[in-house]
N, C-alpha and C positions, 0 to 999 in steps of 0.2 A: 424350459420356461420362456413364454417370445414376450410374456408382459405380464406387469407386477398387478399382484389383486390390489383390491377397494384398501386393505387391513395393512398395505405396508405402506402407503402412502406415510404414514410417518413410522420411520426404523423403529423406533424404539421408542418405551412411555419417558415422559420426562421426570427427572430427577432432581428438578430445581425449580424454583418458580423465576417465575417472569424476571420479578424485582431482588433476584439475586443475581442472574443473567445481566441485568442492564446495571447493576453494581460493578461487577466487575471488570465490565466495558468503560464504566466511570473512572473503573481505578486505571485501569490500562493507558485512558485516555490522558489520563494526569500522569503517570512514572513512566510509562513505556514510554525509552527513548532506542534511537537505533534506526527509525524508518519501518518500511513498508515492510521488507526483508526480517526484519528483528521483531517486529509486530505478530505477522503469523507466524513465524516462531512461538511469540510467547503464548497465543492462541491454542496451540496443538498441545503444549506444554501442559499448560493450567485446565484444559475446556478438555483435553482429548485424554490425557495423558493420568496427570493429578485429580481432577474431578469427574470424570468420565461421563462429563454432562453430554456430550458429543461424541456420537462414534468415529472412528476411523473413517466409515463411508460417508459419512455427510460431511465433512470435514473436507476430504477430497474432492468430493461435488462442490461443493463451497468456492474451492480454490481454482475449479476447472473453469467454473462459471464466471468466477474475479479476473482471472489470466483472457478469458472469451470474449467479453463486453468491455469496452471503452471505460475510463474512469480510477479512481485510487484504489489500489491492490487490496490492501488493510482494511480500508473501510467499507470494501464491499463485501470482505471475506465476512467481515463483524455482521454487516445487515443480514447475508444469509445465514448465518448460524441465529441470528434473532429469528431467523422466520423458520427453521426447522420446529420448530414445536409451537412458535405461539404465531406464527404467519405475521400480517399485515403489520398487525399491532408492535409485534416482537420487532421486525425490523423497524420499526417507526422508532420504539422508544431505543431500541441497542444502537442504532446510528445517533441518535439525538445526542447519547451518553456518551458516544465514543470521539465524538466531535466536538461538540461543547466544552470540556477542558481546555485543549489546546487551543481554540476559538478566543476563548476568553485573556488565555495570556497574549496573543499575538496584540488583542486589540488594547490591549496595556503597554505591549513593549512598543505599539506604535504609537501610544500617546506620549509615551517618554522619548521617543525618538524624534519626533513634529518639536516636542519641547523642545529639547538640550540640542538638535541640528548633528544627530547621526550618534553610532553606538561605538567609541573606538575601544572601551575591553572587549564587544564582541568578538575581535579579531584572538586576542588570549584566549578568552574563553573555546573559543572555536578550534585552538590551535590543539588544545589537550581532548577536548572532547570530540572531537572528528578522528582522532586517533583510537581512543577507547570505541569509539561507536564501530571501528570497523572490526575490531574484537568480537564484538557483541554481535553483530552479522553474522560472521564467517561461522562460530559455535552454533548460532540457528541454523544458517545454511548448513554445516556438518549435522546435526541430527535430523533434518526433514532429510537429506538425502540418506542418512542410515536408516532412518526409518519407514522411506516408501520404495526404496528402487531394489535392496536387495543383490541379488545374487543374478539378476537378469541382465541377460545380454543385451538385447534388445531395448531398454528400456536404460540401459547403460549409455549406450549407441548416442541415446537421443539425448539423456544428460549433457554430454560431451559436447556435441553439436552445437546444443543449447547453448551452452553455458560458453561454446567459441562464436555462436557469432556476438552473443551479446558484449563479448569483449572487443571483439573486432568494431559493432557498427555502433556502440556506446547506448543500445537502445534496445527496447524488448518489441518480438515483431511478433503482429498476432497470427501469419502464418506460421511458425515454426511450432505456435501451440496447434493451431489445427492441423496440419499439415501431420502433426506427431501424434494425438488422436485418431486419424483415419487409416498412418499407417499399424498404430498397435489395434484399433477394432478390426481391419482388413486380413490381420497376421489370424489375431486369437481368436474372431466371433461375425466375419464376413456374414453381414445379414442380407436377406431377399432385398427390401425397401431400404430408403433412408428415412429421416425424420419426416417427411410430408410438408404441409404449408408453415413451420410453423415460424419463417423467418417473417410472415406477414405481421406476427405480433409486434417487432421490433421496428417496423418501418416508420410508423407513425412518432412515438416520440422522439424518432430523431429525424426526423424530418422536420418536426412543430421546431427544435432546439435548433435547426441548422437555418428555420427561418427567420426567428430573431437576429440572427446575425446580419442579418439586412437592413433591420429597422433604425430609422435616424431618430434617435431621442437624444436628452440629453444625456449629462455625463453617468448618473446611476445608473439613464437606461445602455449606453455603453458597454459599461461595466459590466452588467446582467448580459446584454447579448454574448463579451467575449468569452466570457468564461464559464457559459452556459454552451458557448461554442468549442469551448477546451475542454469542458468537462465531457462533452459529447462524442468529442473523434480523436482526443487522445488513448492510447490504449497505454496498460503496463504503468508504473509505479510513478512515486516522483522526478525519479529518474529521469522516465521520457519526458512529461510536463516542463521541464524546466527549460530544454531549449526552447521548449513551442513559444512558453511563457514571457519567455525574453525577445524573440521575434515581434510578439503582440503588442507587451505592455513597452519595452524599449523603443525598438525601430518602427513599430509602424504606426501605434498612438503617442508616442514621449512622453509616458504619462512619468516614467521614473528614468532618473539618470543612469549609465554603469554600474556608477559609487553601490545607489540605492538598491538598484537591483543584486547585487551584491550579499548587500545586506539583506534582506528580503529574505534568499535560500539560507544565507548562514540563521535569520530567526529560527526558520523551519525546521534544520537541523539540530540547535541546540534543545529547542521546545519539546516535548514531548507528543504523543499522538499522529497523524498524520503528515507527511512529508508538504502535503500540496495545503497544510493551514496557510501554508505562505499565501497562496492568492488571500487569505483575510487579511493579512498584513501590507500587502501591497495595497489591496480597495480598500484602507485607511488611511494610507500615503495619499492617495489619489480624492479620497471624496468622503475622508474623516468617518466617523460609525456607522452611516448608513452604505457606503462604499465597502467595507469590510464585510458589513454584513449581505449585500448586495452579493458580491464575488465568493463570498463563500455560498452561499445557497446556488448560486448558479454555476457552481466547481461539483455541490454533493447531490444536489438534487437528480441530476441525470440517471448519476453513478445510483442513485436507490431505485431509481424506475429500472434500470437494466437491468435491475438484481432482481428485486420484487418480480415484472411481469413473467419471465421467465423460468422464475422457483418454481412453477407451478409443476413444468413439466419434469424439471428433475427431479422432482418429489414422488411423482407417478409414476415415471421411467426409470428412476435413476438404476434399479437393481437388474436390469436386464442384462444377460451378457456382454451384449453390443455397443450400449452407454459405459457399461463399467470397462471394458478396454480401453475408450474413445476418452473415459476421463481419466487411465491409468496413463496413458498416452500425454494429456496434456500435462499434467500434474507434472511428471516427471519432465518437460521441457519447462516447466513455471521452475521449477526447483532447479535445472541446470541455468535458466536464466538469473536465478536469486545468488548462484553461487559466481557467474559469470560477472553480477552487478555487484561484488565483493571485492573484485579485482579494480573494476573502473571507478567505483565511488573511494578504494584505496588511494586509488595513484592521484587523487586531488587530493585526500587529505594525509597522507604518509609522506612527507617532503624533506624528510633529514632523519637522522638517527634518533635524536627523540621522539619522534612520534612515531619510527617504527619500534623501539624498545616499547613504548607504550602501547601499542596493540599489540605485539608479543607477551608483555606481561600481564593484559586485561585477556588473553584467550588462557594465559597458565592460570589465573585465580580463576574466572569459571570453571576451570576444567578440574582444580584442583577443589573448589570451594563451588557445587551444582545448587548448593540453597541461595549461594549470596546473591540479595536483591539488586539488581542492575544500575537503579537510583543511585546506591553508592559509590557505586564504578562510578558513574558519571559526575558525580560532585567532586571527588577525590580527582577524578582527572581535569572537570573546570579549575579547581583551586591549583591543581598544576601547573595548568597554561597559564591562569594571570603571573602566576609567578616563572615558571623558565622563557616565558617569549621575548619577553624582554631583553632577557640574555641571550636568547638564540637571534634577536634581530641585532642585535649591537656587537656582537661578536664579532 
């Protein structure tokens, strides 16, 4: 078989409609705490797993495609399972949903922060729940790698790799996904041709994204151009965003102090939904509601065109031998980089014996307790931290 007929272009009939799909991306967007890492986790879980709205291969394609293009891990994984069955529309309204929760709180927790001049429980809160959160990673990261790499060497190989340089270079590089796709399609499905022109499709929107960043406007348009510039050529999760972020909005606009910026990622982390809602909280430090909502549109908007114009062809291709290597290949380095990014987002927040007894005993309750909802982890470990940090700092 060198190419997928007219009739598989979609795997499989759908088994849910639209607006139960963009429900559950609401709800995700509101509880799911943990990051990008802990996110599709809970995606494969609930979508693949529990509902089997999603198959296993689209799922994968999903994650090869979010690991491939520039932009936030989670939220592009979200747009392309919106667009496996209901296309355009599907990703329009599943990103909408999946963004919009956390959106909403960031742009509250920065109205109360501009008020009262900075968040000092965030620092408790932050101290118990950055330890549960890395619990809730490391269990996602442990079941996507039990459940895609198996019993293979090769694909072992590449986990490993994976998951050391992202420890070593603190950051996810997008050669190590391609670079691990070509060599598992070269191993398993060496084809005659490669893809053909279709890197032309990607040139233009980010060419158009890389030209605003030229433009002198003022502070909204600012705004819009850098993070429309971050959203564009940053690759991999919040992880990597966050140095960039600090480069731009710290050192080279001042638009926020250390302190703030600071604060900023601890919102992001404590909030639920995406890692990178923090540029909304940032562009409301910097230029109140319309700045928030400015930086956030030009953080996700890129990230939905990479996703969008390219679905097409995974859709059409995706079943061929040569693609399914090429994305068993990356997946399995997105998944050694997500267990890699377990260690380094630990070693910031694990800083003394209680917060590693505390991500030791949030990986023994999920492990012991598979139903219990994560939310409560995370409440049970904020009310924690207000209360032992106090003690662990005066001690």
């Amino acid at each position: 078989m060198t190419e997928a007929s007219p009739t598989t272009e979609v795997s499989q009939p759908a088994t849910y409609t639209l607006w139960q799909l963009v429900r559950y991306l609401l709800a995700l967007g509101t509880w799911g705490f943990g990051g990008p890492v802990a996110l599709v986790g809970y995606m494969y879980r609930d979508l693949v797993e529990k509902r089997h709205w999603i198959s296993e291969s689209d799922y994968k394609e999903g994650m090869a495609l979010a690991q491939l293009m520039p932009g936030p891990l989670a939220a592009q994984l979200a747009i392309y399972l919106g667009y496996v069955h209901y296309r355009a529309r599907g990703a329009t309204l599943v990103g909408l949903g999946f963004v919009l929760p956390s959106f909403v709180m960031v742009v509250a927790i920065g109205a109360v922060y501009t008020t009262y001049g900075g968040i000092g429980w965030m620092q408790a809160v932050f101290y118990g729940v950055g330890a549960a959160v890395i619990g809730i990673i490391a269990m996602s990261a442990y079941k996507l790698t039990t459940k895609n790499i198996g019993k293979d060497k090769l694909l072992w190989a590449i986990f490993l790799v994976s998951a050391a340089v992202t420890v070593i270079t603190k950051s996810e590089i997008v050669w190590i996904f391609l670079g691990a796709g070509v060599l598992v399609w070269l191993v398993r499905a060496p084809p005659k041709r490669w893809f053909g022109g279709t890197v032309n499709s990607f040139a233009a929107p980010l060419l158009a994204f890389f030209a605003l960043d030229a433009i002198d406007w003022h502070k909204l348009g600012q705004i819009g151009a850098y993070f429309a510039y971050a959203g564009s050529f940053v690759f991999g999760s919040g992880l990597a965003i966050v140095p960039f972020l600090y480069g731009g909005v710290v050192q080279e606009y001042h638009w926020l102090t250390d302190r703030q910026f600071v604060d900023a990622v601890a919102v992001a982390m404590i909030t639920p939904g995406p890692v990178v809602i923090t540029t909304g909280f940032i562009g409301y430090l910097v230029a109140g509601f319309w700045g928030a909502v400015v930086a956030a549109a030009g953080t996700f908007v890129p990230c939905y065109l990479f996703t969008i114009l390219p679905a097409p062809y995974f859709k059409k291709h995706g079943k061929r031998p040569d693609i399914v290597a090429f994305v068993d290949g990356v997946t399995t380095a997105a998944i050694g980089a997500i267990t890699g990014a377990v260690i380094v987002i630990g070693q910031r927040s694990i800083t003394d014996w209680v917060t590693a007894a505390l991500a030791l005993v949030t990986i023994g309750v999920l492990w012991r307790f598979k139903k219990l909802p994560e939310p409560i982890i995370v409440v049970a470990a904020a009310l924690l931290g207000l209360v032992l940090y106090p003690l662990m700092t005066h001690a």
